[in-house]
Structures are given as structure tokens and as C-alpha cells.
mmCIF file of the C-alpha atoms, coordinates in Angstrom:
data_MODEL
# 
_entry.id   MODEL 
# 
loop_
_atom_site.group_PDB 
_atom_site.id 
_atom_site.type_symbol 
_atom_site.label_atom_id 
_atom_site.label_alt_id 
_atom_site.label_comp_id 
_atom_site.label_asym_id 
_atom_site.label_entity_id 
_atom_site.label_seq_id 
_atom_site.pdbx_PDB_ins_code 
_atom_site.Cartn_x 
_atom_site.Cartn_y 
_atom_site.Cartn_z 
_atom_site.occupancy 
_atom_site.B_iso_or_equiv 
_atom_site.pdbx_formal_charge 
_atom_site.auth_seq_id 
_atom_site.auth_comp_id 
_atom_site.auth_asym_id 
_atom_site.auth_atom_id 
_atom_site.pdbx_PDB_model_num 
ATOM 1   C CA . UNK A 1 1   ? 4.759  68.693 20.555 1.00 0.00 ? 1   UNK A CA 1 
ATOM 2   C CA . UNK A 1 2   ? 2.646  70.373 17.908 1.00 0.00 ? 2   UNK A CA 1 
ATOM 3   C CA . UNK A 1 3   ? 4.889  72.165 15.421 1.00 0.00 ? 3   UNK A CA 1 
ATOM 4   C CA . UNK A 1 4   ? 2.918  73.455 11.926 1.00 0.00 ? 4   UNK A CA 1 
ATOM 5   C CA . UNK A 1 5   ? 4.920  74.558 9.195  1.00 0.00 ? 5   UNK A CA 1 
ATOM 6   C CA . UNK A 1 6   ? 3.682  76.631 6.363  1.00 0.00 ? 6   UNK A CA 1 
ATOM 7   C CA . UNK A 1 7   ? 6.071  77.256 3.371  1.00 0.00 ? 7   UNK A CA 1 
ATOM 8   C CA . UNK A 1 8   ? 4.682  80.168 1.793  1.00 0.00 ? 8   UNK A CA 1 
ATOM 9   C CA . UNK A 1 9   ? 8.591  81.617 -0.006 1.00 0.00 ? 9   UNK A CA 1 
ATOM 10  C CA . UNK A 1 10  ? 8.185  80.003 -2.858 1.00 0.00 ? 10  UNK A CA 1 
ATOM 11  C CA . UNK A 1 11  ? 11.690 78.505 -1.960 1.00 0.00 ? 11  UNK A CA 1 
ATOM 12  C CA . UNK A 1 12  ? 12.072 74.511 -1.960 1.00 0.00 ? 12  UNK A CA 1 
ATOM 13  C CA . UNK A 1 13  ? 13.049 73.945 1.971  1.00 0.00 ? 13  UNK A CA 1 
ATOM 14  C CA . UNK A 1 14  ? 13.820 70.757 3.926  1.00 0.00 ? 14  UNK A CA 1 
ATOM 15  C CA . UNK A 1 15  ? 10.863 71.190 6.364  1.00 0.00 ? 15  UNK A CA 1 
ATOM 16  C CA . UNK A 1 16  ? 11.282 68.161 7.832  1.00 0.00 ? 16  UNK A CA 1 
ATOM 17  C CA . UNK A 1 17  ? 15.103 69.259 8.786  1.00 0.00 ? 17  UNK A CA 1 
ATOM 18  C CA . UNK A 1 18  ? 13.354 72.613 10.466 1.00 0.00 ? 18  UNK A CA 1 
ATOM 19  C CA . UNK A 1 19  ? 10.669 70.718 12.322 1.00 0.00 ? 19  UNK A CA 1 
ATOM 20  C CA . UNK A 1 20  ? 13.636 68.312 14.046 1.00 0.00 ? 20  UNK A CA 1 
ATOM 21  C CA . UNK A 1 21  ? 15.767 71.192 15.179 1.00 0.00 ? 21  UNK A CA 1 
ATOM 22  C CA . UNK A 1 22  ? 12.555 72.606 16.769 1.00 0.00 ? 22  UNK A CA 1 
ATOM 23  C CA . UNK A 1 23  ? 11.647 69.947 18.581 1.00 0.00 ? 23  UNK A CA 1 
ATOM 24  C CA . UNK A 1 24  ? 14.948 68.996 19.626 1.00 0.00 ? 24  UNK A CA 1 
ATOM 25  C CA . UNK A 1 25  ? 15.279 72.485 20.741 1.00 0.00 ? 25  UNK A CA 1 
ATOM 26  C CA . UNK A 1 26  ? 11.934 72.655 22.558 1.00 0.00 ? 26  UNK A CA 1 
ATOM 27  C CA . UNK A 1 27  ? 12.850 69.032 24.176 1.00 0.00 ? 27  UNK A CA 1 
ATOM 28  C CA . UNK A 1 28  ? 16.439 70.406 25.110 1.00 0.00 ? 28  UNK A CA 1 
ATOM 29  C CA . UNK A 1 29  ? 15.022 73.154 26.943 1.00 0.00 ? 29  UNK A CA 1 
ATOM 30  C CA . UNK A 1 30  ? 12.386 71.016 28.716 1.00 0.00 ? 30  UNK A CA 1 
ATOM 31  C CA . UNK A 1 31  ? 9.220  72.638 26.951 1.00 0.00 ? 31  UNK A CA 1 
ATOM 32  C CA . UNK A 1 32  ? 5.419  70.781 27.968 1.00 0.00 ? 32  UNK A CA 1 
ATOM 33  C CA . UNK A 1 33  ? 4.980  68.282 25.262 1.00 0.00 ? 33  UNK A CA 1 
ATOM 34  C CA . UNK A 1 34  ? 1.515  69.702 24.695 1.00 0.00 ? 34  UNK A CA 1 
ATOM 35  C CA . UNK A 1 35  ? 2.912  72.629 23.693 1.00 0.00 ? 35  UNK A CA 1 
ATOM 36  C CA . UNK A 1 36  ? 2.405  74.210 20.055 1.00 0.00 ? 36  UNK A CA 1 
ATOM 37  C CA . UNK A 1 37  ? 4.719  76.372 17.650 1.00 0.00 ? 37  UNK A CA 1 
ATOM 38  C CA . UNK A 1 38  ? 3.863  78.061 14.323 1.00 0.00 ? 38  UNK A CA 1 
ATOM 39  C CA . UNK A 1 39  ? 6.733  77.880 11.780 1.00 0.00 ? 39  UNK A CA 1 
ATOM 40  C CA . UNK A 1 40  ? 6.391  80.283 8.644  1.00 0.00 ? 40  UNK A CA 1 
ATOM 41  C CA . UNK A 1 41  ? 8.472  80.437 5.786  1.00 0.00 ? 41  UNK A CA 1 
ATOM 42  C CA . UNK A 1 42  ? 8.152  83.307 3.851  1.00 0.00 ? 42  UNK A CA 1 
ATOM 43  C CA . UNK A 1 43  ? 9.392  86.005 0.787  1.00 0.00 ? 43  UNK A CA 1 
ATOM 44  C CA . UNK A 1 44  ? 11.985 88.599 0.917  1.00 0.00 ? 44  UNK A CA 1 
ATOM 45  C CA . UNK A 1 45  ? 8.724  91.195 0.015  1.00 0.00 ? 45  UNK A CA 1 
ATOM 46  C CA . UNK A 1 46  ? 6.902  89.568 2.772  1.00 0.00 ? 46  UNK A CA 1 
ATOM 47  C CA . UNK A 1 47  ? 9.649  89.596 5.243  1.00 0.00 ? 47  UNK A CA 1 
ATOM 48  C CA . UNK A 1 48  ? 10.303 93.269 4.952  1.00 0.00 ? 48  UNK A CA 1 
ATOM 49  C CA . UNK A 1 49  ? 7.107  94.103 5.227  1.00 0.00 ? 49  UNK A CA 1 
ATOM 50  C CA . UNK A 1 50  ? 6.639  92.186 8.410  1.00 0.00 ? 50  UNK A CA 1 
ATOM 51  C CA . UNK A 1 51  ? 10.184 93.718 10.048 1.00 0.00 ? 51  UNK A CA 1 
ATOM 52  C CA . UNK A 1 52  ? 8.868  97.510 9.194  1.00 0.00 ? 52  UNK A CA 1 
ATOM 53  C CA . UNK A 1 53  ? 5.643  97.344 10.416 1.00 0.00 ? 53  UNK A CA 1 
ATOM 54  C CA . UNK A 1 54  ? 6.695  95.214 14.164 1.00 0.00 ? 54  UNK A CA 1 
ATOM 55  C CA . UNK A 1 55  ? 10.408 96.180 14.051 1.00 0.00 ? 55  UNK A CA 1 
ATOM 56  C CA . UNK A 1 56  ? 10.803 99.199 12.306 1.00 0.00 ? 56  UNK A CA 1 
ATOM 57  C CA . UNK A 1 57  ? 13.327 97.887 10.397 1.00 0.00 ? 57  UNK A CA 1 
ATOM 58  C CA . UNK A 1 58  ? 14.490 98.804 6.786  1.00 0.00 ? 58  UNK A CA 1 
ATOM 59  C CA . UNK A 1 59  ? 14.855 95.437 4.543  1.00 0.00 ? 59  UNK A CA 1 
ATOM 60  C CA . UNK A 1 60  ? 14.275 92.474 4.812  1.00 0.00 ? 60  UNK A CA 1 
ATOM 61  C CA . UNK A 1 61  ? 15.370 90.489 8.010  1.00 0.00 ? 61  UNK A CA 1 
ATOM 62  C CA . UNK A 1 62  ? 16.227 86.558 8.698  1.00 0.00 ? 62  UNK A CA 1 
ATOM 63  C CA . UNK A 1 63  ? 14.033 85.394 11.367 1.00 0.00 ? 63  UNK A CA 1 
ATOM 64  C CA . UNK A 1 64  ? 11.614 87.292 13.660 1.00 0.00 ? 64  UNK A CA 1 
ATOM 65  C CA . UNK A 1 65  ? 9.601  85.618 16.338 1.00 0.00 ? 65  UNK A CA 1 
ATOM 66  C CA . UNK A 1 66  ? 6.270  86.836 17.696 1.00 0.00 ? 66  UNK A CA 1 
ATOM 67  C CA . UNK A 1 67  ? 5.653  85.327 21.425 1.00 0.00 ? 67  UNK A CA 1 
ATOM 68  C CA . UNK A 1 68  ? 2.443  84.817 22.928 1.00 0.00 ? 68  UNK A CA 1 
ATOM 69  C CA . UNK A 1 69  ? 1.593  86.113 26.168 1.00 0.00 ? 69  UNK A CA 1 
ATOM 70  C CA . UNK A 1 70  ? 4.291  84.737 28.268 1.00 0.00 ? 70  UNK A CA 1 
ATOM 71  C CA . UNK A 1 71  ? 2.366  84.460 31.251 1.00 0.00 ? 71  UNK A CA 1 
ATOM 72  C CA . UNK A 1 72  ? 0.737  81.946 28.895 1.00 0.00 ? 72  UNK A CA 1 
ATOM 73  C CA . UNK A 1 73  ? 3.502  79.407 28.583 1.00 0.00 ? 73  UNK A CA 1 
ATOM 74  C CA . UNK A 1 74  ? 4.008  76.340 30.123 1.00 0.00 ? 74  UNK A CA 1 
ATOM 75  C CA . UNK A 1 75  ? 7.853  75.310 30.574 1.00 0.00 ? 75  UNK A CA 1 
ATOM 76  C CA . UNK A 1 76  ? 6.782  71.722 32.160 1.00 0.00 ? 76  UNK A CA 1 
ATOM 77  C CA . UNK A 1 77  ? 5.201  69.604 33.985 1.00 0.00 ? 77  UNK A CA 1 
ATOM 78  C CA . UNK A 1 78  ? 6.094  71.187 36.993 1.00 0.00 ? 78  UNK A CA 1 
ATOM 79  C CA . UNK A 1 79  ? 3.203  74.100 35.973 1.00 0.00 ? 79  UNK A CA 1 
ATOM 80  C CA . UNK A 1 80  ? -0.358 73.474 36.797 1.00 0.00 ? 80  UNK A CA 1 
ATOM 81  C CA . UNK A 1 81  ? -3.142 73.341 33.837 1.00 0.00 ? 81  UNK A CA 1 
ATOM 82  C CA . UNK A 1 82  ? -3.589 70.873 31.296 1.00 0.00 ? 82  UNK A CA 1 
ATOM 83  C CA . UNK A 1 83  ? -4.190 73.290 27.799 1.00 0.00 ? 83  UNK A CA 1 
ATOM 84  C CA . UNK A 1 84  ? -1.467 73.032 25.432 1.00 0.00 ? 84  UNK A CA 1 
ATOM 85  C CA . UNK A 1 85  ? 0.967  75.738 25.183 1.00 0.00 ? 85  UNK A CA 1 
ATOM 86  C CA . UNK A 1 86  ? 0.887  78.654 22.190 1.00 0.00 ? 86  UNK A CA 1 
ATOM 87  C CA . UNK A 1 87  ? 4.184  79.361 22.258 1.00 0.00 ? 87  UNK A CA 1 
ATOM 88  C CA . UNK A 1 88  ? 3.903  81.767 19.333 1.00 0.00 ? 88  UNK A CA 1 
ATOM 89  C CA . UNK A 1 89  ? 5.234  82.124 15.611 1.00 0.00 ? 89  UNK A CA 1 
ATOM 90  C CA . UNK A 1 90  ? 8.507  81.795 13.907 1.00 0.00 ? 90  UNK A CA 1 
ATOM 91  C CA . UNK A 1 91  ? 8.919  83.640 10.682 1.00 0.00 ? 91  UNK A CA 1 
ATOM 92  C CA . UNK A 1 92  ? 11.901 82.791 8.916  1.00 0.00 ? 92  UNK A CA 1 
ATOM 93  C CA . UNK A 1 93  ? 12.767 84.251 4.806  1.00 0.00 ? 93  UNK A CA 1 
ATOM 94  C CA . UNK A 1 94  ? 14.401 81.781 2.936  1.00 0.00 ? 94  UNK A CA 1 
ATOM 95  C CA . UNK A 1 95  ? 15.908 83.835 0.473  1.00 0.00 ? 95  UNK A CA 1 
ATOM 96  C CA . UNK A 1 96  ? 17.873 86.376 3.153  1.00 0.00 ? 96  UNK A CA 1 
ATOM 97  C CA . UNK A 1 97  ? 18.991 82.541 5.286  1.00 0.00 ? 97  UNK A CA 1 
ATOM 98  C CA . UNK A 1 98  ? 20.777 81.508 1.774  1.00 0.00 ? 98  UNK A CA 1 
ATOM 99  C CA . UNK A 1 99  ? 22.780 84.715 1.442  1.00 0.00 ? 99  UNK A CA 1 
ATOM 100 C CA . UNK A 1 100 ? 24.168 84.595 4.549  1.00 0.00 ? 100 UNK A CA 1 
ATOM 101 C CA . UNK A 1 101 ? 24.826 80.928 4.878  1.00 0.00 ? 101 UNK A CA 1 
ATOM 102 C CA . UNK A 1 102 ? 27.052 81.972 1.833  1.00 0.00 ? 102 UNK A CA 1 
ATOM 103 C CA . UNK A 1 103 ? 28.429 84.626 3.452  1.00 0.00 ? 103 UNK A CA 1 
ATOM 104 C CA . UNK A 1 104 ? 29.674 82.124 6.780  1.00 0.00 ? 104 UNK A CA 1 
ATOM 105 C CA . UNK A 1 105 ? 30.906 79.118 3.923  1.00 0.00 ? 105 UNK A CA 1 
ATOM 106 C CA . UNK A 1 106 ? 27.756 76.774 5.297  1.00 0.00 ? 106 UNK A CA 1 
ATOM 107 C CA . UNK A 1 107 ? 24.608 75.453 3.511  1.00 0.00 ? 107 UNK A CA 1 
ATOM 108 C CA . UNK A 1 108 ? 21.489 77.436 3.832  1.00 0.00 ? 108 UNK A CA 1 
ATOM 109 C CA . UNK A 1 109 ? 19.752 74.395 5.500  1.00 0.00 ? 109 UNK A CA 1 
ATOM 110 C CA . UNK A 1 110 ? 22.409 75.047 8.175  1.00 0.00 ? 110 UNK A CA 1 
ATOM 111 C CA . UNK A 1 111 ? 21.103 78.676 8.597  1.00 0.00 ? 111 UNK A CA 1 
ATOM 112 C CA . UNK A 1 112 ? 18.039 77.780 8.674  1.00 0.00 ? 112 UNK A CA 1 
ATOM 113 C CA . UNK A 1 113 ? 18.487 75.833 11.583 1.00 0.00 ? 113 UNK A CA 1 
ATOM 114 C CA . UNK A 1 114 ? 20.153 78.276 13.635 1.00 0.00 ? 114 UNK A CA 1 
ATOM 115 C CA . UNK A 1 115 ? 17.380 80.739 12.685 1.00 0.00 ? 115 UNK A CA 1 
ATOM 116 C CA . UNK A 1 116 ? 15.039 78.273 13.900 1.00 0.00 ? 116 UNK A CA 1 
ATOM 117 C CA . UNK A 1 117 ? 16.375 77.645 16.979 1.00 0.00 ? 117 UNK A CA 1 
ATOM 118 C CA . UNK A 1 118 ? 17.080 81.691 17.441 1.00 0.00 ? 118 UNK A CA 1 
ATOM 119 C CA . UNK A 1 119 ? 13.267 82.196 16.882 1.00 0.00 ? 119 UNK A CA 1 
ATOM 120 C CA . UNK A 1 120 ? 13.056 79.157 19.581 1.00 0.00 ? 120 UNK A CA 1 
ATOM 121 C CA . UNK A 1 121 ? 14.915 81.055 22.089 1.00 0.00 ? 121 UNK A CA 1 
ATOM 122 C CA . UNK A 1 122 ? 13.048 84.191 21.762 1.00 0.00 ? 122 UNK A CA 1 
ATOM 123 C CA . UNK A 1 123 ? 9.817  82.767 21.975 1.00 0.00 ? 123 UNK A CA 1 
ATOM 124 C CA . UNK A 1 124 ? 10.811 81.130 25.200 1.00 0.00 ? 124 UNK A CA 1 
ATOM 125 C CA . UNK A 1 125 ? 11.771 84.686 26.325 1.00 0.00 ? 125 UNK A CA 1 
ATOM 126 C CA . UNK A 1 126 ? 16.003 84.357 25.703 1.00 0.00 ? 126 UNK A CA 1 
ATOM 127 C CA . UNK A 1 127 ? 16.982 88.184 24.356 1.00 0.00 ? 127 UNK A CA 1 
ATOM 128 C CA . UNK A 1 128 ? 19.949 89.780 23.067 1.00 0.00 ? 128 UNK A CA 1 
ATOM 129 C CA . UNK A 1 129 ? 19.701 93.170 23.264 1.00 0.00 ? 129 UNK A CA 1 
ATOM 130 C CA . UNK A 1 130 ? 22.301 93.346 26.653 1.00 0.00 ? 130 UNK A CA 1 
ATOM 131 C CA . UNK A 1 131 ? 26.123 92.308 26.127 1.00 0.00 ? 131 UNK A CA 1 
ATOM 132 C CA . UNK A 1 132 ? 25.519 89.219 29.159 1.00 0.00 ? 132 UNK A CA 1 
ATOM 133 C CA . UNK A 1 133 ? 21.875 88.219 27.582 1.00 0.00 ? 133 UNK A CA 1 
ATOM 134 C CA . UNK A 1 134 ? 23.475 87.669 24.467 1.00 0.00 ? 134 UNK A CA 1 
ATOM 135 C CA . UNK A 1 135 ? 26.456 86.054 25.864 1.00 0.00 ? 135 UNK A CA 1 
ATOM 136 C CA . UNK A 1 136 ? 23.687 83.723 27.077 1.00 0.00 ? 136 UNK A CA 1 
ATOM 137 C CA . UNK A 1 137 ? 21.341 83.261 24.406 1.00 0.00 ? 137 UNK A CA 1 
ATOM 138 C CA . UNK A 1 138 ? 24.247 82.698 22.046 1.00 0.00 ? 138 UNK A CA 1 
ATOM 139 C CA . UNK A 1 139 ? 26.110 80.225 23.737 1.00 0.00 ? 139 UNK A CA 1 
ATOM 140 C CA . UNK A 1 140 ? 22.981 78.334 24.288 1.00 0.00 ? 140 UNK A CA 1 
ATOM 141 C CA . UNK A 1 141 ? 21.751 78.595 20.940 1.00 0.00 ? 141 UNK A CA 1 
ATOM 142 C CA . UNK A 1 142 ? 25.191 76.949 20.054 1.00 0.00 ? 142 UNK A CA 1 
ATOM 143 C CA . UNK A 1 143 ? 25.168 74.043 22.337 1.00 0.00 ? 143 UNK A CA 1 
ATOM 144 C CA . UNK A 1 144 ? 21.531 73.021 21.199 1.00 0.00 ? 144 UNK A CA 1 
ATOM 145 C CA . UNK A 1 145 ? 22.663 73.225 17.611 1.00 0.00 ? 145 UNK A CA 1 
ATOM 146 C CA . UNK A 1 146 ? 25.873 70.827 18.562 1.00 0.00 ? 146 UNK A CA 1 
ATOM 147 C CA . UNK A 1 147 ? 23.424 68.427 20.414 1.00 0.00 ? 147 UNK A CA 1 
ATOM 148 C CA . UNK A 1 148 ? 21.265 68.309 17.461 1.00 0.00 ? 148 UNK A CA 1 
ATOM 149 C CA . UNK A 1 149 ? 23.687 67.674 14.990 1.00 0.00 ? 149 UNK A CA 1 
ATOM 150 C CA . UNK A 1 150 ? 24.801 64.659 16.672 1.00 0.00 ? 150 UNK A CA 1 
# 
């Protein structure tokens, strides 16, 4: 698995704590091994700009995740051709993760890692935008967290 991170917040992370939770996340949900992921870390400046222009949306946000062409990924072995996976990007914002670990009483290395495997999900096309896809999404997104903190 071929995860790159790129800290570009100007906030000291743990990367190595958000490339684990991917992987164990990708592993979990039985994603090719050749596949790759593109982690970025970035400001609250960037992060707003990035959620207006693809999101519309006003302020800064957490995490968003930008997909590749899903016809282009490969779940497993089970699917024919041997190129690696692009998966897609994860953009996460530091500064926004630490106010609302806060805000829930955990550490914002704790946030981080649900963001990251949040991005995970939508990347390998998981949604939340119906009351029984996020009933899904959420409750898996919990269970891989619990497996990776054991």
C-alpha cells in the first residue's frame, strides 16, 4: 500500500499515527495492496478555500476527500489488471481537527484519525448524505477505529 503524506499546515502532526489508521483502514476493508492514497494536511486559509470552490461551503471544513474515477479502483484481488490503484486524496486541516477534538473531550490525534478514516470511506465510495448510508458509513467508520486501536 502506497500512502504519501504531505504536511503542508504548518501544524506539528503524528504522521506516522495517520499513515497506520489508513492502512489499517484500507487492509480492513480489503483494498489491492498496490493501491495508492494521497494524504494532505493543510491550513485553515487553505481548507476554506478548497471547501468553497468543490463544496460550496462557507469556512473552513475538517476533512474532504476527492475520489478518482471509481470505475478506476481496484477493491482486490478478485479484479483483473495489475496497475496500482489511485484511490484519490484526503485533505484533512489540522487546526479545525484540534477544535473539535476539544469540543468531544479527546486529543486531536484522535480526530485526526477518525477524519482519516472518514476521508477513507468516501474515497472507497461510503456516503452520508441518506439517514441508512450514514447509519452505515458511521457504524463502520466506528468499528475500524475500535479495531485499530487495539
Amino acid at each position: 500500500m502506497s500512502i504519501e503524506i504531505a504536511n503542508e499546515s504548518g501544524v506539528d502532526v503524528n504522521s506516522d499515527t495517520i499513515l497506520a489508521v489508513a492502512r489499517h483502514a484500507l487492509d480492513e476493508m480489503g483494498v489491492n495492496p498496490l493501491a495508492e492514497l494521497s494524504i494532505l494536511l493543510v491550513d485553515v486559509e487553505y481548507m476554506t478555500e478548497l471547501n468553497h470552490r468543490w463544496m460550496d461551503g462557507d469556512g473552513p471544513t475538517d476533512v474532504l476527500a476527492f475520489p478518482m474515477d471509481e470505475g478506476s479502483v481496484d477493491h482486490g484481488p478478485g479484479e483483473g489488471g495489475g496497475e496500482p490503484a489511485l484511490l484519490g486524496d484526503i485533505v484533512l486541516c489540522p487546526e479545525v481537527a484540534a477544535k473539535q477534538a476539544a469540543a468531544a473531550g479527546h486529543a486531536t490525534i484522535d480526530e485526526l484519525a477518525l477524519l482519516t478514516v472518514h476521508g477513507t470511506l468516501h474515497l472507497l465510495g461510503y456516503d452520508h448524505a441518506e439517514p441508512e448510508e450514514e447509519a452505515e458509513m458511521f457504524g463502520l467508520q466506528a468499528r475500524l477505529l475500535e479495531s485499530w486501536r487495539k
